[in-house]
Each structure stands twice: as structure tokens, then as C-alpha cells.
C-alpha positions as CSV (number, residue, x, y, z in Angstrom):
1,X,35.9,46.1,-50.0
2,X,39.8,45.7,-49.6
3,X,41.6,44.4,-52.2
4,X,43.5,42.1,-49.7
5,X,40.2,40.8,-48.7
6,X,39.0,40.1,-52.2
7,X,42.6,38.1,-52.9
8,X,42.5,35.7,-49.4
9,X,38.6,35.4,-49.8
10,X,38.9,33.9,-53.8
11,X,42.3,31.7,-52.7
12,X,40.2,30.4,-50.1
13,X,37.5,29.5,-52.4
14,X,40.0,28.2,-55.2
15,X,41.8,25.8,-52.7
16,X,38.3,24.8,-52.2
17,X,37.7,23.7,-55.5
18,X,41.4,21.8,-55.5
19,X,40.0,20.2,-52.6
20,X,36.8,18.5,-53.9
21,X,39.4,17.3,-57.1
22,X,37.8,20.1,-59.6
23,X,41.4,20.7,-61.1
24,X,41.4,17.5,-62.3
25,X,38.3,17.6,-64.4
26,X,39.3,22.0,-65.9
27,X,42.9,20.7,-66.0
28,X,43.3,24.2,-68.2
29,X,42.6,26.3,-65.3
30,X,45.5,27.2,-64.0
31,X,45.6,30.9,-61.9
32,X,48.1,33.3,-61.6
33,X,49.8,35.0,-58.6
34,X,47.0,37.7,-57.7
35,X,49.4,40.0,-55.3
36,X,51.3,40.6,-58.8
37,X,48.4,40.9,-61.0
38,X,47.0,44.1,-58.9
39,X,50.6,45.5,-59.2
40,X,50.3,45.3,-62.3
41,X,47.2,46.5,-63.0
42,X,47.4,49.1,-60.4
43,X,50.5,51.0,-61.5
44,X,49.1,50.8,-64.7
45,X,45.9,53.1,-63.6
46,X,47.5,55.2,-61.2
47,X,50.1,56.0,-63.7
48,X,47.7,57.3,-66.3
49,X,49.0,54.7,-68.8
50,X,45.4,53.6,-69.6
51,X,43.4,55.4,-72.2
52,X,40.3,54.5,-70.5
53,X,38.5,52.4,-67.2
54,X,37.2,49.3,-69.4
55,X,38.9,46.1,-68.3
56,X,38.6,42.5,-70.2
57,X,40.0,39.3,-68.8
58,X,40.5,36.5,-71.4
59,X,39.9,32.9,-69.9
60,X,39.1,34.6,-66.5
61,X,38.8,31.5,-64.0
62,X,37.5,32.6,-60.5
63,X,37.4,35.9,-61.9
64,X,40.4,36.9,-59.7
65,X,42.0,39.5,-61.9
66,X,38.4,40.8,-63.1
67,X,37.7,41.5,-59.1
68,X,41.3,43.1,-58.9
69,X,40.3,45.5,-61.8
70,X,37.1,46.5,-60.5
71,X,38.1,46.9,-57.1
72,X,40.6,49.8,-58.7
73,X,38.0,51.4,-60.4
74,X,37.5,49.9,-63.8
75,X,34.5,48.1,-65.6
76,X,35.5,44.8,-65.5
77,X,34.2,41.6,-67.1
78,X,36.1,38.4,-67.7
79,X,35.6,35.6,-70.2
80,X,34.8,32.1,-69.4
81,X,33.2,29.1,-70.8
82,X,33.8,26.2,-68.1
83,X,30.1,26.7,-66.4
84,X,31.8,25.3,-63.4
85,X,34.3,28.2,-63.2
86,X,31.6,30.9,-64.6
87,X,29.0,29.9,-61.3
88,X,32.2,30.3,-59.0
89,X,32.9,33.2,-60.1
90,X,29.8,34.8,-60.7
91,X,29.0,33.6,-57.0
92,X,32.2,34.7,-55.7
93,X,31.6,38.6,-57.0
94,X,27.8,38.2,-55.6
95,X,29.2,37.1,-51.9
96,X,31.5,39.9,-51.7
97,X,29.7,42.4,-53.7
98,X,32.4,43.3,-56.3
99,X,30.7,44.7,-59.0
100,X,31.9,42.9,-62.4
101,X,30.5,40.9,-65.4
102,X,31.5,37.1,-66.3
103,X,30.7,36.7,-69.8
104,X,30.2,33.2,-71.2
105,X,32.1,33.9,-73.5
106,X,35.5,32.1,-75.5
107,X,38.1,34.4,-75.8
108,X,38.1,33.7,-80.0
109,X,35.3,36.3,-81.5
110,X,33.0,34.3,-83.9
111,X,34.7,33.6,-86.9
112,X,38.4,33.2,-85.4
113,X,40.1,30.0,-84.4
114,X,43.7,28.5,-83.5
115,X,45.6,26.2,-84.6
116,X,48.4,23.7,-83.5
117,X,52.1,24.5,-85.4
118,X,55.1,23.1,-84.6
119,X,56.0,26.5,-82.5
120,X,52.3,26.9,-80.6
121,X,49.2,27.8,-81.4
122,X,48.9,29.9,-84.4
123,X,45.4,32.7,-85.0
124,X,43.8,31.9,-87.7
125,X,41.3,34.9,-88.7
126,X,38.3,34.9,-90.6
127,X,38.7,36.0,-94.2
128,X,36.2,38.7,-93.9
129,X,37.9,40.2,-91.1
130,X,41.1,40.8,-93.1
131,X,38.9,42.9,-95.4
132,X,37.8,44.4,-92.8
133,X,34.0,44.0,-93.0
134,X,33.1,41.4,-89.2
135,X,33.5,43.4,-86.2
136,X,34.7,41.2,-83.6
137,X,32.3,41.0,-80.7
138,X,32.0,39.3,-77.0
139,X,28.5,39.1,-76.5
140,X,27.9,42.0,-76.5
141,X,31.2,43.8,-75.4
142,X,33.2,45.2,-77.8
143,X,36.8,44.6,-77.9
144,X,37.4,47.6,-79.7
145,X,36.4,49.6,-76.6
146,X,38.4,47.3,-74.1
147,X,41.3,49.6,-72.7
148,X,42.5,47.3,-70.9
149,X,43.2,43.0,-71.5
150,X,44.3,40.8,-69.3
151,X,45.6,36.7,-70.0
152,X,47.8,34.1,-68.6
153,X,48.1,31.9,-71.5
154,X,50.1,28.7,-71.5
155,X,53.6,29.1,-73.2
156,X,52.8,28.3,-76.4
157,X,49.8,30.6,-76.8
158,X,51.9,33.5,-75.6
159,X,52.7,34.8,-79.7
160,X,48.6,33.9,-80.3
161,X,47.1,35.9,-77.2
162,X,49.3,38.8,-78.8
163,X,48.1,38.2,-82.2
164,X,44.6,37.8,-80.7
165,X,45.1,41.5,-79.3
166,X,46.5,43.1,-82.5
167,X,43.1,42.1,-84.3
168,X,40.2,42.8,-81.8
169,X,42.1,45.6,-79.9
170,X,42.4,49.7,-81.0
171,X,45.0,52.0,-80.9
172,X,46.0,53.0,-77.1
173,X,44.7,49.8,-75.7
174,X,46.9,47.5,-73.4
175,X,47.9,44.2,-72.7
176,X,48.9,42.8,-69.9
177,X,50.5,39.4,-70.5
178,X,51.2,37.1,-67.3
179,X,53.8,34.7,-68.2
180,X,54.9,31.1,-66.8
181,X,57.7,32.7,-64.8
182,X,55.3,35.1,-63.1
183,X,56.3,38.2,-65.1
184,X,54.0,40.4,-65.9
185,X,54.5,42.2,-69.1
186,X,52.6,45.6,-71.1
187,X,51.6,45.9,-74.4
188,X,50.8,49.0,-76.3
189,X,48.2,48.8,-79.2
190,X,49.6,51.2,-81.6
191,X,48.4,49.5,-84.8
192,X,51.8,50.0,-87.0
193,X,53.0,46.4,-85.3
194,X,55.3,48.6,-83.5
195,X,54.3,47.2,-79.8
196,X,55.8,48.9,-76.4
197,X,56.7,46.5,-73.8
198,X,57.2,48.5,-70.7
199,X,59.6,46.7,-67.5
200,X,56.4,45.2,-65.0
């Protein structure tokens, strides 16, 4: 399977779902520009800036960028918890035989939530986990073991997602943040708050 083939097969299928007036009912799904999502993810593997081959997707769609990261040789699995999105995708990765896992899943672990501040959504985490005694968990994926995230949050979740990432992730894991403008940016998870954006 070609990663070209993978991208023009899952456009097809999301202009599809435009089509049949699906976007207005998952107004939240919005996708992201999947030539520059492989860049991304590709120089990152080839460059030996990942600690490891385990690749999670937060809000994951069509499961475009979790096909991207498969295709280059991760694990992959994305998060979802539109059903209508999770079948699609799940379908989509069947059809064209990409191996990867859709997780019903919210990107929130048990136990964390957001909230709405004047600035954007704020994390709010549970009290236990600032002690230190809930490990965060995806049914049954463990963020901790994630080398690799993926999201393209709306603007004012951008400081949350990060957030998000400082709590579930471990030292040497990335981020790769997709932003509005479609720039991709890195993270490093070095667990002194000292983050490393590197140019995408």
C-alpha cells in the first residue's frame, strides 16, 4: 500500500461524507492537510527523533493520520467517539488493509476533564493523579508508552492538548501539534516543563 494511495482513497471517502451532509451533524470534525501530516510524521521517523514505533492520534476522524503512521511503520491507533466516524474509519483501514486500531475512546483519560476560561479550554486533572496514584489509561493503551501523539485541536485547545501531553505522556515522547494555519509543530516530553519545539 502507497501512501499516496491511502491519502486520495480516505479524501475520496471524506468528500463522501460532506456529500451526504454528515459535516453538518460532527460539525467538530474538521481534517487536516494529510500530504503535510506524513511530512511530518515521516521526517520524524526517518530522522531517528522517535524513541520508539507506538503512534496515538487524539480525536482521529477518518483515521487519516493513524493510516499515515502505520503505513511508515508504527503501531498506530487513533481515538474516536463519533460512532459515525469510528465505522468509517475502522471500514476505511479494513478496505485497504492498513493495519491500525480505532479506539472508542475520548482523548480525556477517566478522571480528567476541560473546562471553558476566558483564554480556551483549560485541563482540569483529577486530584489523585496530582499525587500520583491513577494511571491514565485509553482502553487499554497506555499513554505512557505512546512515543508518538498526534492532534489538530481547534485554537483554543492548542495550550490544553499540550497540557493533556505533559500529564499522560513520558520522558522522550513527542507531539505533533497541527495548527489552524497548517503548521505542523514538535514537542519533546522532557518532564522539567522545559518542551523542544523543533521548525516542521
Amino acid at each position: 500500500m502507497e501512501i499516496v494511495e491511502w491519502i486520495d482513497e480516505a479524501n475520496r471517502r471524506r468528500e463522501d461524507f460532506y456529500e451526504e451532509g454528515l459535516g453538518l451533524r460532527i460539525p467538530k470534525y474538521v481534517p487536516s492537510n494529510p500530504e503535510m501530516v506524513y511530512a511530518a510524521i515521516y521526517n520524524l521517523k526517518e530522522n531517528t527523533q522517535l524513541r520508539g514505533d507506538t503512534f496515538c492520534e487524539w480525536g482521529s476522524g477518518f483515521g487519516i493520520a493513524t493510516g499515515i503512521a502505520s503505513l511508515v511503520g508504527m503501531e498506530a491507533y487513533g481515538l474516536e467517539i463519533e460512532p459515525e466516524l469510528i465505522n468509517r474509519s475502522r471500514k476505511l483501514a479494513a478496505d485497504m488493509n492498513v493495519p491500525m486500531t480505532i479506539l472508542d475512546s475520548d482523548y480525556l483519560p477517566e478522571g480528567f476533564d476541560e473546562s471553558e476560561e476566558m483564554g480556551g479550554k483549560e485541563l482540569i486533572l483529577p486530584e489523585a493523579t496530582m499525587a500520583g496514584s491513577i494511571h491514565p489509561d485509553y482502553d487499554g493503551l497506555d499513554p505512557g508508552e505512546v512515543d508518538l501523539f498526534f492532534v489538530y485541536p481547534y485554537p483554543d485547545q492548542e495550550e490544553m492538548m499540550m497540557d493533556l501531553f505533559d500529564a499522560v505522556s513520558t520522558h522522550g515522547a513527542v507531539l505533533l501539534l497541527y495548527r489552524e494555519e497548517g503548521e505542523v509543530d514538535a514537542f519533546l516530553q522532557t518532564k522539567d516543563n522545559d518542551d523542544d519545539a523543533w521548525d516542521s
